[in-house]
Structures are given as C-alpha cells and as structure tokens.
N, C-alpha and C positions, 0 to 999 in steps of 0.2 A: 508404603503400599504402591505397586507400579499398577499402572492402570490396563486394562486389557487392550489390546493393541482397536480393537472396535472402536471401544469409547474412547480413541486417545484425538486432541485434536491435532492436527498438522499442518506447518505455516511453512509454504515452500516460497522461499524468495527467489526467483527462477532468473537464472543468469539472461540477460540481453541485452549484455555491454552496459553504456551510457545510458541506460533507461529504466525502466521500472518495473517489474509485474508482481503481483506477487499471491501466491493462492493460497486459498484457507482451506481446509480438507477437515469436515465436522463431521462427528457421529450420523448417524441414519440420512448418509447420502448428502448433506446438505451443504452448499459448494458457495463461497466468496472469489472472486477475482476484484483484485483492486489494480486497475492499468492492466496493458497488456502489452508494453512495451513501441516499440517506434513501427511504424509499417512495414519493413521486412523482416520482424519477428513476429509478426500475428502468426505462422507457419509452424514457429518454433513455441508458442505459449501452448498452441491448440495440441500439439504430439503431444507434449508435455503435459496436460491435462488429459491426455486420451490414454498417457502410459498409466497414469494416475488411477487407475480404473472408473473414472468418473463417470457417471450413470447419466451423460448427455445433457443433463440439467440442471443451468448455475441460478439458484434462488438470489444472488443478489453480484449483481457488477458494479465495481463503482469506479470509475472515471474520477481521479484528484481533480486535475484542473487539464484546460484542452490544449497541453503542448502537446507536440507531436511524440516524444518519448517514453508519453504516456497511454498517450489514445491513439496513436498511428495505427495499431496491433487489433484495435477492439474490433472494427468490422469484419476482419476475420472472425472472431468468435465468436459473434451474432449469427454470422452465415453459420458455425461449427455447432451451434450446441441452441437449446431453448433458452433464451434469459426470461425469469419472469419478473425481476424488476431493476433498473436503470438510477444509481442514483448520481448525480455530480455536481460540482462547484454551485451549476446554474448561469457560470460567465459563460457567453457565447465572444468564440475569435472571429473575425474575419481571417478566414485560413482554408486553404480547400481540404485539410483534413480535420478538421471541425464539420465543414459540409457531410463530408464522406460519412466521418461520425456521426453525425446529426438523421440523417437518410439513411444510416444504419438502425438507429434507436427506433425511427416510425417504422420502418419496415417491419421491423420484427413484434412491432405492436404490443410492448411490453409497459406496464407500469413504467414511467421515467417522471423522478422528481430531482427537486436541489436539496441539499445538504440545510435541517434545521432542526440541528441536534437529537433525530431520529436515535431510539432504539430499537434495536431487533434482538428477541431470543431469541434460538435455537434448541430447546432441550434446557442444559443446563448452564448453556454457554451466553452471554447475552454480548452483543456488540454495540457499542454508543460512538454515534456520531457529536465529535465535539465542537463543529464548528455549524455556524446560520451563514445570516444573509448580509453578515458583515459588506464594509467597502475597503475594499484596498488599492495602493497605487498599481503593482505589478501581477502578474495572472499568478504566479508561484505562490506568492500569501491566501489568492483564495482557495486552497488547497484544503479538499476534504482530509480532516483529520479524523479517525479512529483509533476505538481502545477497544478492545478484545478480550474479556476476562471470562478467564476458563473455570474460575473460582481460585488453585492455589497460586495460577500465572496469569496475567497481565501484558501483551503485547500493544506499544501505540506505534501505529501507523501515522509519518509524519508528510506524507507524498513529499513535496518540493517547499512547504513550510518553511517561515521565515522569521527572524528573531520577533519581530513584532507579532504574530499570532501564536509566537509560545509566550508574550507576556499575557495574552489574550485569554489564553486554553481558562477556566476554571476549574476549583474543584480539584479534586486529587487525581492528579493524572501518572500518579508513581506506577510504575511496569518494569517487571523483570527482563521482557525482551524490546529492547528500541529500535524501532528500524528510523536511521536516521536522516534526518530532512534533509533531503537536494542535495540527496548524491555525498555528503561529507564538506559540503563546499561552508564558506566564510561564514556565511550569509546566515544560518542555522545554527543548532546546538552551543547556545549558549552556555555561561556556568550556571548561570541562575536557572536557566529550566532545565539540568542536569540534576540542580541540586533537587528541584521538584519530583522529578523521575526515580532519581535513582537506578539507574539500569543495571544489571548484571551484565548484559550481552548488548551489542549492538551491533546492526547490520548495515551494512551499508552495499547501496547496489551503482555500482562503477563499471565504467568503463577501461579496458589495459590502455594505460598511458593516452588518457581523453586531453582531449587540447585542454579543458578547462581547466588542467591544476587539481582536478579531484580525487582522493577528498582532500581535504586543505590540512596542512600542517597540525597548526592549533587546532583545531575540529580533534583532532587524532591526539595530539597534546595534552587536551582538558580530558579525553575518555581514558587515557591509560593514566593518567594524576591519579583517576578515578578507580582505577585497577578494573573495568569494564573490559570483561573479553572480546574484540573486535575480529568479526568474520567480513571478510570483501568479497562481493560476488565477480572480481577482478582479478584476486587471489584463488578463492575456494569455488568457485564456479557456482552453480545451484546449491543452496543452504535451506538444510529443512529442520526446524525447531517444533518441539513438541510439548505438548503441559504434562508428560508424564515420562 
C-alpha cells in the first residue's frame, strides 16, 4: 500500500557541506529541524524550508550539540519562522556562536530544555529522544540522539555521536534509515552498533573533499560489508527519504 503523498513523512537531509541539517516534514503541517548547518548556511536551510512549503512554524528544533556546524545556521531560523520549542544537549560552549545561539533561543521566547529521553508524538508518528544528562569528555558525545518511528520505518539521528554513546544508546535502537554519526568519521559507527541497527540506508552529510578525511574509509568499509545503500550529501547533494 503506498501511502498518500499528505500522510507520507519526509526527512530531508539538506546538503551544507561539512555540516549538518536535517528536516523532518510530518503530516498536518508539523515541522522538526535538527541543526541548521554552520553560520553561512542559515540562508540556505531557511529557502530550503520556505521551498518546502512550510507553514512558518517549526514545532520542535533541536540543536545536537553547540559546534558551529551545527548551530551556526540556527539563529537564522529563529529570526525566519516561529519555534515553539528548543531542545539541545544542555552543554553550554564558551563560543560566540553559542552566545549568538543562546540570545537567539531567549529572544524568540520559546520552550528551551536539554535532552532526557523526551517523547514526542505527532499523530501517528512519535519521536524518542535517546539520550539524558549523561557526562562526557568531548562536546560530540553529548550529542542529542533521536529515533523517528513512522511505524513500518525507523530513522536515528546520530548528530556528531561517538562510539562510547552508541555503547550507551539502550533499548532497540534498529532503524531502516541511519544518518550516520560525525560526518562518516573514525570515531563513530561501529560493527557492534551496526549490528544493533541494522540499517538499510545510510546517510551521511559531508563536506567535497573536507580536510578531515571524511567520511573515513572503514566507517564506509563496515556499511557496504553490510550491503547498506550509502547516499553522501557530498556526492548526491540534498537526500530526502520517505516512510512510504
């Protein structure tokens, strides 16, 4: 049964190089952003949600953790659209675009909490936050983790996650679509929390020839072992997956 193009969801992982964004497009209007890429793509998320036909207002933003190529972008879209609620890691940087960010979130006067294993429905769709108020050494581990289960599809969202919080994750965290941790790098996508997953599809969002090496050989090694179809937003520019 294909599902009517209304009730279908839509997970567009929006090309911006070396960074992150990635939007969720829910039946009856009801809109996720997770990051919004590094500060001279806030310009480029907000078109990108405006071509979307998005009805001005994102019921939930979440902020992974506050590197810049994730939250550089977001004060644009606070200025662009109404957020009504703000969730992230809860690590504050000393960074001026932490500031920026931060005087974004109070301005726009929205709900803003940290990440502790929050659900939210939507209709039929419900979204679990898998990660608390954990401590880690480096700001990438504290990285809001979500799962997205549409009912017959499962997307997790790994932000910049690190092999020690995918020992972490609990619970069955198996999903057909992966969008994989930190960019494809070392540091992430284990075998062991592949073997957890099980992805069919995995995305990964890259930067064309990023200084860092990304994504990492073995990262890309263990997913095709895997026979996982691998789309790069480096390669295929903006990638939009669907549960139907």
């Amino acid at each position: 049964t294909t599902i009517p193009a209304k009730d279908q969801v839509k997970v567009h992982f929006i090309d911006v190089g070396q960074a992150d964004s990635i939007y969720i497009q829910l039946p009856d209007n009801n809109d996720i952003l997770i990051d919004a890429g590094d500060v001279s793509d806030g310009p480029t998320v907000v078109d990108y949600l405006r071509h979307q036909g998005m009805d001005g207002e994102l019921e939930l933003l979440i902020a992974t953790h506050p590197h810049r190529d994730h939250i550089g972008g977001i004060p644009d879209v606070l200025e662009s659209f109404d957020v009504i609620e703000v969730l992230d890691s809860g690590l504050i940087a000393d960074s001026r675009i932490y500031d920026t960010y931060k005087e974004g979130v109070i301005a726009e006067g929205c709900a803003w909490s940290s990440d502790n294993r929050q659900v939210y429905k939507f209709g039929g769709v419900e979204l679990a936050v898998l990660t608390g108020n954990e401590q880690w050494e480096g700001a990438n581990s504290y990285s809001v983790v979500a799962r997205l289960d549409c009912g017959e599809i499962e997307f997790l969202f790994m932000g910049d996650a690190e092999k020690e919080v995918e020992k972490m994750l609990a619970g069955d965290i198996g999903a057909e679509i992966l969008k994989v941790g930190h960019h494809g790098s070392a540091s992430s996508t284990s075998a062991e929390f592949l073997a957890r997953v099980n992805p069919e599809v995995a995305i990964i969002s890259v930067g064309e020839g990023n200084r860092y090496g990304h994504p990492d050989e073995g990262t890309l090694e263990r997913l095709e072992g895997l026979d996982v179809s691998i789309y790069r937003t480096d390669v295929e520019g903006c990638i939009v997956e669907t549960d139907g």
